[in-house]
Every structure is written in structure tokens, then in C-alpha cells.
N, C-alpha and C positions, 0 to 999 in steps of 0.2 A: 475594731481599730484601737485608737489610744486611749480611748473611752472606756474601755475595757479593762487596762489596765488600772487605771487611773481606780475605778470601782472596786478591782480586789482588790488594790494596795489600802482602803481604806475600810477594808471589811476584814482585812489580817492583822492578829493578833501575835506577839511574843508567845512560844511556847515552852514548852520542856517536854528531852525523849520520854516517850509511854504515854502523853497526857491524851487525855482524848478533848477534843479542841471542841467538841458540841457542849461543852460543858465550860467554858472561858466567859471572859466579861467583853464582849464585842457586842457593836451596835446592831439593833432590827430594823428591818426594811423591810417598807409599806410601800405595796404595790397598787394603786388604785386604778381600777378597769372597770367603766360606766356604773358608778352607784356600789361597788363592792370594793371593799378594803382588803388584802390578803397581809396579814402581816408574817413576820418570816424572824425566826431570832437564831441566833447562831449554831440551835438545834438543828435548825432543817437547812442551812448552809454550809457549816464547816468541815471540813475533811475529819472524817473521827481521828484517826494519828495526825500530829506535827508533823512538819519537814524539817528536817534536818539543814543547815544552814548552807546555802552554795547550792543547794537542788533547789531544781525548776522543775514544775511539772505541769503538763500540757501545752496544745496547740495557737498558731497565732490565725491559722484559718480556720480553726472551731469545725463545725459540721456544716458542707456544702453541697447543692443538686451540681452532678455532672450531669454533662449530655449524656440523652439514654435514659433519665429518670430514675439512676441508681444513685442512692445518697453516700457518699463518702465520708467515712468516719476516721478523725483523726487518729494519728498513733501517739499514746503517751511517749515522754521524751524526761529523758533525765539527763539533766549536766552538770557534772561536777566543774565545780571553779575550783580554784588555786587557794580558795582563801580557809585560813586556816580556823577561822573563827578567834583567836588569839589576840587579843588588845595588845597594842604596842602602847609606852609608856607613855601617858600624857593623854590618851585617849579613853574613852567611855568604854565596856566591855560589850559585847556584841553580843544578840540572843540565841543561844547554841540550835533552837528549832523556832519553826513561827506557824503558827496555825493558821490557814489560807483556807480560805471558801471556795467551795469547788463551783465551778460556772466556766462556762464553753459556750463562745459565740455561734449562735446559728441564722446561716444565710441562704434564703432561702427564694425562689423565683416568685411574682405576685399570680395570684394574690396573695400569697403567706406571707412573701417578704415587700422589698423595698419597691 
């Protein structure tokens, strides 16, 4: 849901083209499940390339069971918007790529899921 979003938008970093994003200054996140810590740093989350500014990548329904027991896998999706990355006068200049943490909701029947 918008939880999702909400979670990458604050695990993405500013990038620059070629940079490889496992290597940026973004925050770790600690997973705690019964008595174990799993901690996570932007090594084992981030997309190694930046994106380019105006692409989107991935799905909003992530990985879901259909009837039948066959799990359906999204298709990556790429959109280019109109914007040109270009500051207009008066305004802050824009980050030509941004380094985005790769993560995909997955929904699943119980008992795995809800």
C-alpha cells in the first residue's frame, strides 16, 4: 500500500549517472524477529545503478498468489515523465538520478500472509 511507498521514499538517496548506490550515505534498517536483530545498510538494499530522474521502476501490486497456486510475478515498468530535470529560475536544481532501494511488496494467502 502507501506504506510502501512512504518506506522507499525515505531509504532514497540523491545520485549521480554510473554511481553505484550500494556505496551512498543512506540510513540502515534493523529488522527485529523474536530475539534476532538483522541489520541491513544500504549494501544489501540499494539498486547498484541510480535511476535516472523521471523513471519509475516497479510494480504497485508487488508479488501475488493467484487462483491455482501459481504465483505471479510483476513486470518491471518504466516511465518516462516530461520533466526535463532543468531548474527554472528561482528554483533549487533537481538530482539528475537518485539511488532507490529495491523492495517489492509481497502478498501472500495465510498462513504466510495476512
Amino acid at each position: 500500500g502507501s506504506s510502501i511507498g512512504e518506506f522507499q521514499s525515505a531509504l532514497s538517496a540523491e545520485g549521480a549517472e554510473g554511481e553505484d548506490c550500494r556505496f551512498v550515505d543512506a540510513p540502515s534498517v534493523e529488522l527485529v524477529l523474536e530475539g534476532i536483530t538483522l541489520s541491513l545498510g544500504p549494501r544489501n538494499y540499494m539498486r547498484p545503478l541510480a535511476i535516472p530522474a523521471g523513471i519509475e521502476v516497479g510494480s504497485s501490486r508487488g508479488v501475488t498468489m493467484e487462483s491455482g497456486g501459481q504465483v505471479d510475478q510483476p513486470v518491471a515498468s518504466a516511465t518516462a515523465s516530461s520533466d526535463t530535470g532543468v531548474a527554472s529560475a528561482g528554483s533549487a536544481p533537481k538530482a539528475s538520478h537518485t539511488c532507490a532501494p529495491r523492495m517489492m511488496p509481497v502478498n501472500l494467502p495465510a498462513p504466510l500472509g495476512p
